[in-house]
C-alpha positions as CSV (number, residue, x, y, z in Angstrom):
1,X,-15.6,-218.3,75.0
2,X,-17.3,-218.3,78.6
3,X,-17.1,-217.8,81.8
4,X,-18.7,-219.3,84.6
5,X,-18.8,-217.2,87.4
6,X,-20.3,-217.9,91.2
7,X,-21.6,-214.0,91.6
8,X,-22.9,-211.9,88.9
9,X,-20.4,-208.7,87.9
10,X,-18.8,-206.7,85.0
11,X,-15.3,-208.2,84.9
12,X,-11.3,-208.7,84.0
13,X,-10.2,-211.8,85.2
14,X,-6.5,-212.5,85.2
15,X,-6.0,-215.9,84.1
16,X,-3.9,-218.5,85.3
17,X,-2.1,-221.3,83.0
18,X,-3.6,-220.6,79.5
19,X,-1.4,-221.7,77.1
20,X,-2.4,-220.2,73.6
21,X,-4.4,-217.5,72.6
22,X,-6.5,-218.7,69.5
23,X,-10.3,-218.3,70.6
24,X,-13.1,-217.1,68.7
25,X,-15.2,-213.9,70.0
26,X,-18.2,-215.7,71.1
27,X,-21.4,-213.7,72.1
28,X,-23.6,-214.1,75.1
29,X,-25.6,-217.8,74.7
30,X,-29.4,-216.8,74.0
31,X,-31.5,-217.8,76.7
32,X,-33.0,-221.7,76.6
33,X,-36.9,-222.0,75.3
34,X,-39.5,-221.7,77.9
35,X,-41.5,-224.7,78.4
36,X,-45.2,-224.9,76.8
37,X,-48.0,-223.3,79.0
38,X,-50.3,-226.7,81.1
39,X,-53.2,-226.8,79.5
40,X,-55.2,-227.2,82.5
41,X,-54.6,-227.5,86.4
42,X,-52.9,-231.3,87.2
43,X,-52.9,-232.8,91.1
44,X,-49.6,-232.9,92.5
45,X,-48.5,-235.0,95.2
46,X,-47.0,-233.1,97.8
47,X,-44.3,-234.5,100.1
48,X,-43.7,-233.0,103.5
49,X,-40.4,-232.8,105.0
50,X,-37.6,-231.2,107.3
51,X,-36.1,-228.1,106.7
52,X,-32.1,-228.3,106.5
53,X,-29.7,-225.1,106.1
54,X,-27.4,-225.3,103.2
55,X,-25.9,-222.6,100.6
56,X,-27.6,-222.8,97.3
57,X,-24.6,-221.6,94.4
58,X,-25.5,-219.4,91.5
59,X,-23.7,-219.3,88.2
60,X,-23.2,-217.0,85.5
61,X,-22.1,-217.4,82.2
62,X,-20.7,-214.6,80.0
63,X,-18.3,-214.3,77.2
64,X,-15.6,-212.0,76.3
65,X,-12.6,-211.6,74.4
66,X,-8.8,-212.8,75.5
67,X,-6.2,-210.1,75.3
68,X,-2.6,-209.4,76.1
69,X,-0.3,-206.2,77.3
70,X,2.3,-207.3,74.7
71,X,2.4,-207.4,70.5
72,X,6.2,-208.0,69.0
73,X,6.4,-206.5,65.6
74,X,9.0,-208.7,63.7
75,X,11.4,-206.7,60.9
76,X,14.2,-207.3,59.5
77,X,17.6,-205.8,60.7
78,X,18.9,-205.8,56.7
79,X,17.4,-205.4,53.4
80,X,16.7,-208.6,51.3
81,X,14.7,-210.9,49.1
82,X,12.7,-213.3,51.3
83,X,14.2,-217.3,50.5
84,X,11.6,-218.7,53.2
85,X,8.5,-217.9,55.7
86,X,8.5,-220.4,58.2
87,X,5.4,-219.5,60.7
88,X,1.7,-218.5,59.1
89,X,-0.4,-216.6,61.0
90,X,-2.1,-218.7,64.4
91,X,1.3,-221.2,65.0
92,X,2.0,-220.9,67.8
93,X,6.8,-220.0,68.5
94,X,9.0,-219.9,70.8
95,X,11.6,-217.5,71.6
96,X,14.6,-217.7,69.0
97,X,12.5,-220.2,66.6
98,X,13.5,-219.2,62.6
99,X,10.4,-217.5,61.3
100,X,11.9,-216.0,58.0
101,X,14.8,-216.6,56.4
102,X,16.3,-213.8,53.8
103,X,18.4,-214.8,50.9
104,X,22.5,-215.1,52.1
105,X,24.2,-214.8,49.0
106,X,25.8,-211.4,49.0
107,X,25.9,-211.8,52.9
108,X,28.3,-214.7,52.6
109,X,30.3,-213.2,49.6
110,X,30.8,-210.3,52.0
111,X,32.4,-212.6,54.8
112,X,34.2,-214.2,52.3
113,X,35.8,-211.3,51.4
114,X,36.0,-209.9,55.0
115,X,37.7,-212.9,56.1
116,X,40.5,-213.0,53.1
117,X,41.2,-209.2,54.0
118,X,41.9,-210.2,57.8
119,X,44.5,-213.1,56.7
120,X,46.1,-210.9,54.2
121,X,46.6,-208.0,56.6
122,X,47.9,-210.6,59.6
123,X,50.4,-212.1,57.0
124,X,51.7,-208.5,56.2
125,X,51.5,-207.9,60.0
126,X,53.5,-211.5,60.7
127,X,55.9,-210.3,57.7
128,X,57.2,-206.9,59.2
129,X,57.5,-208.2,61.9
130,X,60.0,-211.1,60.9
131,X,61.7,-208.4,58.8
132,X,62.3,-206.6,61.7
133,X,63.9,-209.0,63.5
134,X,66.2,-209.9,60.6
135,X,66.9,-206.4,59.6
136,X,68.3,-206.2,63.6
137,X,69.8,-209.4,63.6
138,X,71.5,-208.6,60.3
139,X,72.4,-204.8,61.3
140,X,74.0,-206.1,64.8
141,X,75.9,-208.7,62.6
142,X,76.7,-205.8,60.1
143,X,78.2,-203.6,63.1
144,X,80.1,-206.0,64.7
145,X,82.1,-207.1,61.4
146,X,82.5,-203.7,60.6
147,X,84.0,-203.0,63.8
148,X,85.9,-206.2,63.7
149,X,87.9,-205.1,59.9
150,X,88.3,-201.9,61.2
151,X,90.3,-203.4,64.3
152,X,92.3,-205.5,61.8
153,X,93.2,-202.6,59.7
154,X,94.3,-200.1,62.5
155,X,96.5,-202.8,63.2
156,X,97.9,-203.7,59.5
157,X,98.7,-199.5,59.4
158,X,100.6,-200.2,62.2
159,X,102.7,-203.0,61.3
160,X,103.0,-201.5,57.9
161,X,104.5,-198.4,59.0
162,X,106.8,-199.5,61.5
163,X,108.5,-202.1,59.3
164,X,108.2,-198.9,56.6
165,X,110.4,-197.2,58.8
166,X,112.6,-200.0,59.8
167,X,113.0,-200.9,56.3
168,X,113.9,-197.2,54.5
169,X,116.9,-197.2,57.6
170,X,118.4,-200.2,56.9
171,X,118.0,-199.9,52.6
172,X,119.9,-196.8,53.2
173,X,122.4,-198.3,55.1
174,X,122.6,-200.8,52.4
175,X,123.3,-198.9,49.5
176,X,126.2,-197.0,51.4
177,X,128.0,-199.8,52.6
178,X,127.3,-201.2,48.9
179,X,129.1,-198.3,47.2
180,X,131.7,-198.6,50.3
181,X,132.4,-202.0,49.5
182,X,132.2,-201.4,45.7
183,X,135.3,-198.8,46.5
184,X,137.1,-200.9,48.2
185,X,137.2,-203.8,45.4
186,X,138.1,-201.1,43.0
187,X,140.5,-200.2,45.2
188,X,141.8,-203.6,46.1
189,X,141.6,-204.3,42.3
190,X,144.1,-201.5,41.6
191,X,146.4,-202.5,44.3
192,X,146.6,-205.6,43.3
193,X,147.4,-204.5,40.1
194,X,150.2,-202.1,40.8
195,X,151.6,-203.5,43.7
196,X,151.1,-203.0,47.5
197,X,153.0,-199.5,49.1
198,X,153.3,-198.9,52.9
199,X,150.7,-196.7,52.9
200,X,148.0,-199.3,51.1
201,X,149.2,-201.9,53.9
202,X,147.7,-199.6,56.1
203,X,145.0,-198.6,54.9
204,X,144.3,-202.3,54.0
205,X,144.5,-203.1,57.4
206,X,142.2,-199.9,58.4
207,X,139.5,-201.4,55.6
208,X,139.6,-204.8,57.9
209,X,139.1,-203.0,61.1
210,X,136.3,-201.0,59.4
211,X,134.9,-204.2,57.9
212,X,134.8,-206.2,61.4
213,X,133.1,-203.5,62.9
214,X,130.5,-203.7,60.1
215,X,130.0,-207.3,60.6
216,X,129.4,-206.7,64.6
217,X,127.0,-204.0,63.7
218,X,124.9,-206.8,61.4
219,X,125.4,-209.3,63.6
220,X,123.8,-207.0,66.2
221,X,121.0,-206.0,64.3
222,X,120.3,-209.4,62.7
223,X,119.9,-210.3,66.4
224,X,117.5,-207.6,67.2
225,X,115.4,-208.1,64.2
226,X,115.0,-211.8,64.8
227,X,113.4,-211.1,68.4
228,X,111.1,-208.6,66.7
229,X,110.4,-211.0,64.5
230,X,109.2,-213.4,67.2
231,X,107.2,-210.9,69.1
232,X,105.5,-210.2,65.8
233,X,106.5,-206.9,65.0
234,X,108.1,-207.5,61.5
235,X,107.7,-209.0,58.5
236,X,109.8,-212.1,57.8
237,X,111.2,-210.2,54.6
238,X,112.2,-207.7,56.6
239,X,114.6,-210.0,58.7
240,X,115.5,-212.1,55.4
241,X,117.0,-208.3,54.0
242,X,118.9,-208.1,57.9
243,X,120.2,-212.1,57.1
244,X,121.8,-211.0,53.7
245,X,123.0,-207.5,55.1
246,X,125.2,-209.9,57.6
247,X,126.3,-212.3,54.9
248,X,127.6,-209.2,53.0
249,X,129.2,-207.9,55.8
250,X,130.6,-211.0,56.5
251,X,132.2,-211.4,53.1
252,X,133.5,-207.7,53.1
253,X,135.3,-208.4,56.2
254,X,136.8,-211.8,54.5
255,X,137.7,-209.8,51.5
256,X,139.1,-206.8,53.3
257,X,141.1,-209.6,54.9
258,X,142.2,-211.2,52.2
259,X,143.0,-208.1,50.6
260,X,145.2,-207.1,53.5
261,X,146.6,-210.8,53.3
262,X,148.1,-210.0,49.2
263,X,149.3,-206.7,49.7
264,X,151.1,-208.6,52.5
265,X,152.1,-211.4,50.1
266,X,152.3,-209.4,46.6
267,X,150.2,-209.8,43.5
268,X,149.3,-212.8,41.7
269,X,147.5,-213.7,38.7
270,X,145.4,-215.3,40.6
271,X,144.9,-212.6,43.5
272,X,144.2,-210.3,40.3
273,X,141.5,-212.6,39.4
274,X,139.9,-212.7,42.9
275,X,140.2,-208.6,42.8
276,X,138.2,-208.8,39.6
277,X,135.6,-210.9,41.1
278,X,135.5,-209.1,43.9
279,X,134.9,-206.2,42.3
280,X,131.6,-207.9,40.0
281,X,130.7,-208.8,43.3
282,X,130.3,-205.9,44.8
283,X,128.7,-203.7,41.9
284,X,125.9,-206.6,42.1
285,X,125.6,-206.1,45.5
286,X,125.1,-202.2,45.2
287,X,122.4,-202.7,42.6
288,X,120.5,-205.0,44.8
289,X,120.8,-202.6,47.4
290,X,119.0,-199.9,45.5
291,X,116.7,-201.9,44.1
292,X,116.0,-202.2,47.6
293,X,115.7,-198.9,48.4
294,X,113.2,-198.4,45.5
295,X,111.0,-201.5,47.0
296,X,111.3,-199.1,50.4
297,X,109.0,-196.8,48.3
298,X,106.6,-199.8,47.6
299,X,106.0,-200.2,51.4
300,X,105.0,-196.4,51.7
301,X,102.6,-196.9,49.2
302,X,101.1,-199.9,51.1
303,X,100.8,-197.8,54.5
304,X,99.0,-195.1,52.2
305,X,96.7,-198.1,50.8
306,X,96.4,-199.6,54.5
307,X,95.0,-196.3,55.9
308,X,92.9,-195.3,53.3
309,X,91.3,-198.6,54.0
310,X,90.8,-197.9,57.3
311,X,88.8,-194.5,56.5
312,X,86.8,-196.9,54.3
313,X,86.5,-198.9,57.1
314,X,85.5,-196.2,59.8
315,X,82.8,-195.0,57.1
316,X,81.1,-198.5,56.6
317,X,80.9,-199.0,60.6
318,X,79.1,-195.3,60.7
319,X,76.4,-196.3,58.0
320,X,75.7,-199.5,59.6
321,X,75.1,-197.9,62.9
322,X,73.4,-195.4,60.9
323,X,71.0,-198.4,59.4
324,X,70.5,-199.5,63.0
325,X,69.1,-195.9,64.2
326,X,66.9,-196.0,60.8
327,X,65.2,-199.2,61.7
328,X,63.5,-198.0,65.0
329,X,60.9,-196.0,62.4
330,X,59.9,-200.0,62.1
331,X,57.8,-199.5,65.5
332,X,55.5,-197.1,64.1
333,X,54.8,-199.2,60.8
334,X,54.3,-202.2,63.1
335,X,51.8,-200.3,64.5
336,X,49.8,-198.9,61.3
337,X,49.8,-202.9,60.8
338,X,48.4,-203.8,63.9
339,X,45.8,-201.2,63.3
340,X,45.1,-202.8,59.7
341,X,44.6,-206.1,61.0
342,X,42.2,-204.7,64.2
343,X,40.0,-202.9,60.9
344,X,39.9,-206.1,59.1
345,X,38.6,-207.9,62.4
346,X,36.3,-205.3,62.5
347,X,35.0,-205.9,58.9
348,X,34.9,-209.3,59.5
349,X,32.0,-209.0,62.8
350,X,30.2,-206.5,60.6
351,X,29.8,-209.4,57.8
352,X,29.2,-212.0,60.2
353,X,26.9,-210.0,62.0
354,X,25.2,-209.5,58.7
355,X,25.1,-212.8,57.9
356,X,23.6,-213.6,61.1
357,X,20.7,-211.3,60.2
358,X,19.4,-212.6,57.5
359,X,17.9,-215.1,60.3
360,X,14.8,-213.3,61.7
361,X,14.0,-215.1,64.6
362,X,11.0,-214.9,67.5
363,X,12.0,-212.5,70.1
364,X,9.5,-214.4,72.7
365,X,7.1,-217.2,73.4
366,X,4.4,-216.3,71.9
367,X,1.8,-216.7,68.3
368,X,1.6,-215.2,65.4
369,X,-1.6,-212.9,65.1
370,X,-0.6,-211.0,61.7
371,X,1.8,-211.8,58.4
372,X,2.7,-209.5,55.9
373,X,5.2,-211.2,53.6
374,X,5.4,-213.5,51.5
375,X,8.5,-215.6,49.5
376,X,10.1,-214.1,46.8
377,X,9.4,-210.3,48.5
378,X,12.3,-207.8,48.3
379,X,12.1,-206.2,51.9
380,X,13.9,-202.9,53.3
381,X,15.5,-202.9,57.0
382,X,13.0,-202.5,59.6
383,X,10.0,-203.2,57.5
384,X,7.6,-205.4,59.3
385,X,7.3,-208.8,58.6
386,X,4.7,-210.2,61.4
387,X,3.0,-209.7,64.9
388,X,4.0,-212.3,67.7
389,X,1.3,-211.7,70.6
390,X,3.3,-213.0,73.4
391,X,1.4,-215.7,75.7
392,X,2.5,-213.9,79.0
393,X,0.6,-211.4,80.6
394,X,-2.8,-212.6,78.7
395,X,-6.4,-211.5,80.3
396,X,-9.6,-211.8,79.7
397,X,-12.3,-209.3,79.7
398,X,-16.2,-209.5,79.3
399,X,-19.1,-207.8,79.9
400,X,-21.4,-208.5,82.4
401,X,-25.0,-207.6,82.7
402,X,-25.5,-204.4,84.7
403,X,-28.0,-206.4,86.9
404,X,-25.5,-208.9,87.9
405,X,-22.9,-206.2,88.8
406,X,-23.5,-206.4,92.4
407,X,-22.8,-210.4,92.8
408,X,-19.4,-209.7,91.3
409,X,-16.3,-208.6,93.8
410,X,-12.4,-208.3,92.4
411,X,-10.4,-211.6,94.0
412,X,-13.5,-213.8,93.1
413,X,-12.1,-217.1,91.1
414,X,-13.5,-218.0,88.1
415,X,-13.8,-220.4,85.5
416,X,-12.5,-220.1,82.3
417,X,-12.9,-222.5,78.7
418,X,-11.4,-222.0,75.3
419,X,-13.6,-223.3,72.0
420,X,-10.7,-223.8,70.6
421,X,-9.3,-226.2,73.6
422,X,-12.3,-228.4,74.0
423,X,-12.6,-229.9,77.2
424,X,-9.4,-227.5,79.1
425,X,-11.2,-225.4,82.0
426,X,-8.6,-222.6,83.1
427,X,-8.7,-221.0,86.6
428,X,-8.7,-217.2,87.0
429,X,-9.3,-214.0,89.5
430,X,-11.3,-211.0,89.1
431,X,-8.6,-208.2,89.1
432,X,-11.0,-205.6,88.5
433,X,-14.5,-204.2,87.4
């Protein structure tokens, strides 16, 4: 490698444009042969001219060495067996071209793995959280039917245990003026039978006074229980029991009249008959109305069942609202979730990342002074691989005679030619001596 230089000096010249950095050390060119001694003196014609100013140039060659301020060592970022070395030492890379290539196969297993433990912690992540929603959904649905029997029971207690009360009155009632009209028929019975006296006129005619005021009484209460019946507020048994309480008190006021009418009259066979009837009549009567009565018992028993219902009620509408303060502990596993799935994204760069590395690339522009593996080589992280001598910031530095020092100044351009580059001149500077 030389220099051609218009001064003589001891030199580093910066060069400009050099594009690779293969060059052989050359040493300084031996001088050229001196021509033979003449023999003997020879004329020579001598030609006389004008003397004319001009600069007369003196070159000097040297050789030297190129160098460069930067050497990238190439490693490894992960342990591996080598699949493939892609650059031998002298080719000439560029920045991010594959030089070796590491074997992938656990690499790619691991993002496998990575990547089916992120979609299996989103799914769980995707799955509370729909369960969340339902379970709230579901809960508020829960409270509000709860609150909705319990409504409808309050009010069933209530119905039940006004018509309870409404009903115990009037089977009371029932039975007494059952066993009254049962004495009268016996009564009527016997008169009939022995023949009417003053005395059972009047008392005849006091048992149809007594009876007509019975039927108004029904009549009135038959009435009342019929608009409470509209609004609602009974049962329509309840006003059925009311309806035959009237037709009985309508018939005892018939039969007290007609009683009334035979004393008037006197006894017949067939008034004794009638009596007799009368009489069945009203025993019947009186063991419907306590049969009655006991059924009144039935209906307590109903507004014991309807309110024990209702503190089954009330306790179901607690748990559910209960259930509802539970579920707000959902929060924190949603975020114990959330934190799985940010891990498993984690895990998943790491792999990736790792697969990426088993891609040693070239850091810079640059050529590959040294190797120092080979295919099939189990390496370590960080072990090194190659030198990449990077083509900017190359010099070149020579030695110059000691003699020629003074003909050599820092700024002076220069000349430079590569023996590997036949025929390429590069232009330099001095930068120093």
């Amino acid at each position: 490698m030389k220099v051609r230089i218009a001064a003589l000096a001891a030199i580093v010249v910066v060069l400009v444009g050099l594009g690779t950095l293969r060059a052989a050390n050359r040493g300084q060119r031996a001088p050229a042969d001196a021509p033979p001694a003449a023999a003997q003196e020879v004329s020579v014609p001598v030609e006389v001219t004008r003397v004319v100013p001009g600069e007369l140039a003196r070159t000097l060659t040297v050789t030297g060495t190129l160098r460069t301020d930067r050497e990238v060592q190439i490693s490894a970022k992960i342990p591996g067996r080598v699949a493939q070395v892609l650059a031998k030492e002298g080719d000439r890379v560029r920045a991010g071209q594959l030089l070796v290539l590491l074997d992938d196969v656990d690499q790619r297993a691991q993002v496998q793995q990575a990547e089916a433990g992120l979609r299996s912690a989103q799914e769980r992540l995707a799955q509370s959280r729909a369960g969340e929603s339902l379970r709230y959904t579901q809960t508020d649905a829960q409270i509000e039917q709860a609150r909705a029997n319990l409504q409808a029971a309050r009010l069933r207690v209530q119905q039940l245990e006004s018509a309870a009360r409404i009903t115990d009155a009037s089977a009371k009632a029932a039975v007494a003026r059952a066993e009254s009209t049962l004495a009268a028929a016996r009564d009527q019975l016997k008169i009939v039978q022995e023949g009417a006296r003053a005395q059972e006129l009047r008392v005849a005619e006091n048992a149809v006074n007594q009876a007509k005021v019975n039927l108004d009484t029904a009549r009135a209460k038959v009435k009342r229980r019929r608009e409470l019946h509209a609004e609602g507020a009974i049962a329509q048994e309840d006003l059925d029991e009311f309806e035959k309480q009237l037709q009985l008190a309508e018939a005892q006021y018939n039969s007290a009249v007609q009683q009334r009418d035979l004393l008037q009259e006197g006894a017949r066979t067939e008034e004794v008959r009638i009596a007799e009837e009368q009489v069945r009549q009203a025993d019947e009567a009186l063991r419907e109305a306590r049969a009655n009565l006991e059924r009144t018992k039935m209906s307590h028993d109903d507004v014991a069942a309807a309110r024990a219902t209702v503190a089954q009620l009330t306790a179901a509408l607690e748990v559910a609202q209960a259930n509802k303060a539970q579920y707000q502990i959902v929060p924190r596993e949603l975020a114990a979730l959330e934190a799985a799935v940010s891990e498993a994204r984690a895990r998943v760069q790491l792999a990736r990342e790792q697969l990426a590395s088993v891609r040693v690339i070239a850091p810079v522009d640059g050529v590959v002074s040294t190797r120092t593996v080979n295919v099939g080589e189990t390496i370590g992280a960080g072990s090194p691989l190659m030198t990449v001598v990077a083509l900017h910031g190359v010099y070149f530095e020579a030695q110059v005679p000691e003699r020629s020092m003074a003909a050599v100044r820092p700024g002076m351009s220069v000349r430079v030619t590569v023996d590997s580059l036949p025929g390429k001149t590069f232009r330099g500077v001095v930068r120093e001596m």
